[in-house]
C-alpha positions in Angstrom: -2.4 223.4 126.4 0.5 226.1 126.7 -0.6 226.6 130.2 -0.1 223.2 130.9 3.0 222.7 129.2 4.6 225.6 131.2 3.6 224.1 134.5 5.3 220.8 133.3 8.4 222.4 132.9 8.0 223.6 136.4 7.3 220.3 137.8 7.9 219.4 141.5 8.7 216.5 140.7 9.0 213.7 137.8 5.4 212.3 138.4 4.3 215.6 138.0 5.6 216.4 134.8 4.3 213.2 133.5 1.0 213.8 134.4 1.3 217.3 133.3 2.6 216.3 130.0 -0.2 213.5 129.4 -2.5 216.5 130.3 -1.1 218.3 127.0 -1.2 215.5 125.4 -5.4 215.6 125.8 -5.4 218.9 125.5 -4.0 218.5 121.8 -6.7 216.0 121.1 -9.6 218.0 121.9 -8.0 220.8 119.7 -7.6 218.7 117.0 -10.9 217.4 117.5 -13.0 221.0 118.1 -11.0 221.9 114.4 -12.0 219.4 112.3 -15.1 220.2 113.5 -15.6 223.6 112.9 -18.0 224.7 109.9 -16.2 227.0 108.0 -18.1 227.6 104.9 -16.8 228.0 101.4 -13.8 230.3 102.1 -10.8 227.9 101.1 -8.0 230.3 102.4 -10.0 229.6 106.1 -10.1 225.7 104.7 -6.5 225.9 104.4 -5.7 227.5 107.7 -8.0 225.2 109.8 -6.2 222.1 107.8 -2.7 223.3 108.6 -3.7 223.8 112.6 -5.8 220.5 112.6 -2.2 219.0 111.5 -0.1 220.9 114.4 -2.3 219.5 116.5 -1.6 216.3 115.1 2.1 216.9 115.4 2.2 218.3 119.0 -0.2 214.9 120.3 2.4 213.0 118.6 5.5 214.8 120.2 3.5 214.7 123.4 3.2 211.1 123.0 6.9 210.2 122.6 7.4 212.2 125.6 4.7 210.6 127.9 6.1 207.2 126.2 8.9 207.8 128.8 7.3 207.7 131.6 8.3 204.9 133.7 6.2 205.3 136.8 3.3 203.5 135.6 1.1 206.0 135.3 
C-alpha cells in the first residue's frame, strides 16, 4: 500500500491519483482482511498487536475513503 500511496503523490495527473488512491484503499482491505485472519495461538501480547494493526487498517481504509469520496471524475 505504501508503494502505491507514494506513486499517488506523484500522480500525472488527477485521474491518476484517484485511481491510485482507490488502489490503497484495496490494499488496506486485504491487510485488514489477511490480519484478522492470521492464527496466532495463545500469546495475548501477539493478540494485542495483530488487534491494534487490524484497526490501522481500519483507520487508513477509512482515510482512504474520504479521500477517494472526492473524486469527481466518475470513476
Amino acid at each position: 500500500m505504501a508503494a502505491n500511496y507514494l506513486e499517488a503523490q506523484e500522480g500525472l495527473s488527477r485521474k491518476d491519483f484517484f485511481y491510485r488512491i482507490k488502489v490503497c484503499r484495496k490494499e488496506s482491505r486485504e491487510s485488514g482482511l489477511w490480519l484478522r485472519l492470521l492464527e496466532i495461538g495463545p500469546d495475548l501480547g501477539v493478540k494485542g498487536e495483530r488487534d491494534a494493526l487490524v484497526r490501522e487498517a481500519d483507520e487508513l481504509k477509512r482515510i482512504l475513503c474520504a479521500i477517494a469520496g472526492k473524486d469527481d471524475t466518475g470513476d
